[in-house]
C-alpha positions in Angstrom: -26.5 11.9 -4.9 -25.8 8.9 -2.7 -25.7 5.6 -3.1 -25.0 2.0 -1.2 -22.6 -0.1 -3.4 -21.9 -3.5 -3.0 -18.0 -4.9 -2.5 -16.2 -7.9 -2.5 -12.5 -7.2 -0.6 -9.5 -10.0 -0.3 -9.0 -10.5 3.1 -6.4 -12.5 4.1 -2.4 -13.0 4.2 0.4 -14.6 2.6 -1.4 -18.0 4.5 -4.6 -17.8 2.7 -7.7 -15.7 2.5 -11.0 -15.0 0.8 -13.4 -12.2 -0.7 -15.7 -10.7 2.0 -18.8 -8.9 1.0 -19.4 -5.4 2.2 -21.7 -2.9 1.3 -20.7 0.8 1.8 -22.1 4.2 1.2 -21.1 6.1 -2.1 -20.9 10.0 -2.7 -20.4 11.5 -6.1 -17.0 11.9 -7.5 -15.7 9.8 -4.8 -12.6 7.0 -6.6 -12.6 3.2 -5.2 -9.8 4.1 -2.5 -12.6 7.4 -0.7 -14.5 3.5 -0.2 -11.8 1.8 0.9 -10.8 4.6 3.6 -14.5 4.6 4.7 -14.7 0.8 5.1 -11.8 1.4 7.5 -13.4 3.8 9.6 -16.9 2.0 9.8 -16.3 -1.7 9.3 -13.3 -3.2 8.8 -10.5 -0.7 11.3 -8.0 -3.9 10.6 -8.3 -3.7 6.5 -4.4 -3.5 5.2 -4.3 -1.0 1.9 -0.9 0.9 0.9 -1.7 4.4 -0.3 0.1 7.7 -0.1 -0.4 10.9 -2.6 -4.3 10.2 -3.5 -3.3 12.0 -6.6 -2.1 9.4 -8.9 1.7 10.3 -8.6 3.1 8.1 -6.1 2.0 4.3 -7.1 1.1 3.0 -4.0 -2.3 2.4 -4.1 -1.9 -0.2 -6.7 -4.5 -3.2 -6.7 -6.5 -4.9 -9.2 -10.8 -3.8 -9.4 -12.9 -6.1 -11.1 -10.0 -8.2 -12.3 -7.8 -5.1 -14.3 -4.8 -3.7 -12.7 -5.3 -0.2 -11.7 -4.7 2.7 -9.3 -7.4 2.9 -6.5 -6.9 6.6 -6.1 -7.6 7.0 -10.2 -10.4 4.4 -10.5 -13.7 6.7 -10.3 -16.7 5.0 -8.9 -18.5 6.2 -11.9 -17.0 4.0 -14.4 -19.3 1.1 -12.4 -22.8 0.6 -12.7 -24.7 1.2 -9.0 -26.0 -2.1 -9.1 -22.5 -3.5 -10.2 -20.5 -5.9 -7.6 -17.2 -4.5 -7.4 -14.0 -6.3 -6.3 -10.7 -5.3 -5.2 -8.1 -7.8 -4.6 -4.3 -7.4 -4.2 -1.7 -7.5 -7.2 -1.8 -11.3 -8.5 1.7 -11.1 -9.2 3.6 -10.6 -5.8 3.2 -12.3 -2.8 0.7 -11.3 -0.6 1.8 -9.4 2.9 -2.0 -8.6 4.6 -5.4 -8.5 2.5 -4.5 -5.8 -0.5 -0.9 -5.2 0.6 1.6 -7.2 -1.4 5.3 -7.5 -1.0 6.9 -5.4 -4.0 10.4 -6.0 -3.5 11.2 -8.1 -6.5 11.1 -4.9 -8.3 13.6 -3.1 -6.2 15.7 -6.2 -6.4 15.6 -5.9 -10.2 16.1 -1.9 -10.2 19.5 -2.5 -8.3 20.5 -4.7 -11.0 20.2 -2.2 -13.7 23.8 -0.3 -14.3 23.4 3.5 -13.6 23.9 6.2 -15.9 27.3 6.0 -17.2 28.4 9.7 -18.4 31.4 10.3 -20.8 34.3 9.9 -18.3 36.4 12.9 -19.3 32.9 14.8 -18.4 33.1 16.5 -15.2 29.3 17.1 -13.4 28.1 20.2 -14.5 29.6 19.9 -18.3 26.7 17.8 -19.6 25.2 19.7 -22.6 22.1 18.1 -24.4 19.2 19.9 -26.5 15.3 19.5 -25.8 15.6 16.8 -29.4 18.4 14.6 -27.7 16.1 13.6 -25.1 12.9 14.2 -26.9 12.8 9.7 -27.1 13.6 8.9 -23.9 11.9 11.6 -22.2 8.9 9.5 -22.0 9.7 7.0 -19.5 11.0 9.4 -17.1 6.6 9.9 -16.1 6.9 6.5 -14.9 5.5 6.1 -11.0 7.0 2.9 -10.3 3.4 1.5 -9.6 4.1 -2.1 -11.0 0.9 -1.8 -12.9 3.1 -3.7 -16.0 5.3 -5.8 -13.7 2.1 -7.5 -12.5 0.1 -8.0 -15.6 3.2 -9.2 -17.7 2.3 -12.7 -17.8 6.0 -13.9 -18.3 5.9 -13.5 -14.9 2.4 -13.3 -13.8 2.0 -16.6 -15.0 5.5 -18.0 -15.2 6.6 -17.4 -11.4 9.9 -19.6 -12.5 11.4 -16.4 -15.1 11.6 -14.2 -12.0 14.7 -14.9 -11.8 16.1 -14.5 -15.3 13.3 -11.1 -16.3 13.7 -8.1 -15.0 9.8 -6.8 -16.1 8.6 -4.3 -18.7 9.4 -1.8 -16.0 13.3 -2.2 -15.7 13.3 -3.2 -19.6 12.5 0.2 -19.9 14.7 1.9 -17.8 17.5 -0.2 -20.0 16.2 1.5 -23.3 16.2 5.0 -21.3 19.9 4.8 -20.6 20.9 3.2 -23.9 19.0 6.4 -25.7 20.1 8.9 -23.5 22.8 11.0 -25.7 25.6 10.7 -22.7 25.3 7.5 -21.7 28.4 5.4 -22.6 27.6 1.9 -21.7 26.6 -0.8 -24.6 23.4 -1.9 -22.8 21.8 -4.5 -25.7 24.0 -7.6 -24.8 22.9 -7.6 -20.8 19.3 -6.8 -22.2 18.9 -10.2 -24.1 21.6 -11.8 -21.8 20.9 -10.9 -18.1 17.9 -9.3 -17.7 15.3 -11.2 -19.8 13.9 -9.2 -23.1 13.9 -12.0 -25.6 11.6 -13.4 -22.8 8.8 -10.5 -23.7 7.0 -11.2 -27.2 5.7 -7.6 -27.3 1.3 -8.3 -26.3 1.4 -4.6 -25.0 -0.6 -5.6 -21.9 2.0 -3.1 -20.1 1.5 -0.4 -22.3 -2.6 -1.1 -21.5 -2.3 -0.6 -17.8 0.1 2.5 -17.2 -1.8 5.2 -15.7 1.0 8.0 -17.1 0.1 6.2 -20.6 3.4 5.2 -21.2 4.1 3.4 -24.8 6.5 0.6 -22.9 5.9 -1.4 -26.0 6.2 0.8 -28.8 8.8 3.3 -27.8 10.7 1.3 -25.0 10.8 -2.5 -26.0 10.3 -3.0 -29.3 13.0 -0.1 -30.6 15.7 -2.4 -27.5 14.7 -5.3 -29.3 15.7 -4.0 -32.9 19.0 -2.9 -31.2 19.6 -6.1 -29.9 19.2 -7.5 -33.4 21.1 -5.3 -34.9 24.2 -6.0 -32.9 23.7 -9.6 -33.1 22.5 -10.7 -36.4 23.0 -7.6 -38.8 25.6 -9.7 -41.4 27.4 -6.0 -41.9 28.0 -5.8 -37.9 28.8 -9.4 -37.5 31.7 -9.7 -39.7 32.9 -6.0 -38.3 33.1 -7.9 -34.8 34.9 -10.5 -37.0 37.4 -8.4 -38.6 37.6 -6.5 -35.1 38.3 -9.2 -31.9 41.1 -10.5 -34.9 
């Protein structure tokens, strides 16, 4: 059965905005973005929103509801009371393009940065042999979406706009722990994890880990494991003196 919600929607650009009020017609099982596609076609035609799959696989539809970072397509109005105000803004962290559109392209910027996959050089494509328990760690992050869910909320950048620069995001941290688990990669990835792309700069709050939709453990399994990597190369006594013995 039916029911009229009340909303509050950003409206605005990368110049300014504000939250409009809107009150809109819900159905049962309807999500927040079936509300945002019908304020489109019966009040605001000119409302910006990103979305693609409506099925929770593509990450477009990212935005944050009532202050939490979240997918629009897997937020079900049923979670909210009927009499509750709900608001959707855009993603705090990136700059804002058109009302709850945000320009992303830090992220891409920071995925180029990452080395790719470096195989065993004296394997040709097609030789690489691995069992279901070789990959059984890093598996996990493959289900990511890419809907910078944990790049927003990660308040070393959220709230620190200066360590863009120097962090790459619990994201692309990630994707550095992937490679240095995956049985045929090559590459000694823990120096340019601490050095270039930021992960002494993340002190492990696990507000990442709370957002992801695929219910990712970007903490647990991702960052934290890097981090004792990193330590080990760098401050294990045994390893140190092994360095030592080995640039002499």
């Amino acid at each position: 059965m039916g029911y009229r919600a009340a909303f509050k929607i950003w409206r605005g650009d990368g110049g300014g905005g504000e939250l409009r009020d809107y009150t809109v017609e819900v159905n049962e099982g309807e999500v927040v973005l079936d509300i945002v596609h019908r304020l489109q076609a019966t009040q605001a035609p000119d409302l910006a929103v990103r979305w693609n799959c409506k099925a929770g696989k593509c990450g477009s539809c990212s935005a944050e509801i009532n202050g939490r970072p979240r997918l629009l397509c897997m937020t079900r109005m049923s979670v909210f009371a009927e009499d509750e105000v709900v608001t959707v803004t855009p993603l705090r962290t990136f700059p804002v393009v058109r009302d709850l559109v945000t320009d992303v392209s830090f992220n891409y910027e920071k995925a180029r940065e990452i080395p790719a996959f470096a195989p065993p050089p004296d394997l040709a494509p097609g030789e690489y042999r691995m069992q279901q328990i070789d990959v059984q760690r890093s598996q996990e992050f493959r289900k990511c979406i890419e809907c910078f869910l944990c790049q927003n909320v990660c308040h070393v950048v959220r709230d620190h706009e200066e360590n863009k620069e120097a962090f790459a995001g619990p994201r692309y941290l990630m994707r550095i722990a992937e490679l240095e688990m995956h049985p045929l990669d090559v590459a000694d990835r823990r120096t340019a994890a601490q050095e270039e792309h930021g992960l002494g700069l993340c002190n492990i709050t696990k507000c990442c880990t709370e957002v992801c939709p695929e219910n990712i453990h970007i903490t647990d399994n991702a960052l934290i494991p890097m981090k004792e990597r990193v330590v080990d190369r760098r401050y294990d006594p045994i390893v140190w003196l092994g360095n030592k013995l080995f640039r002499r």
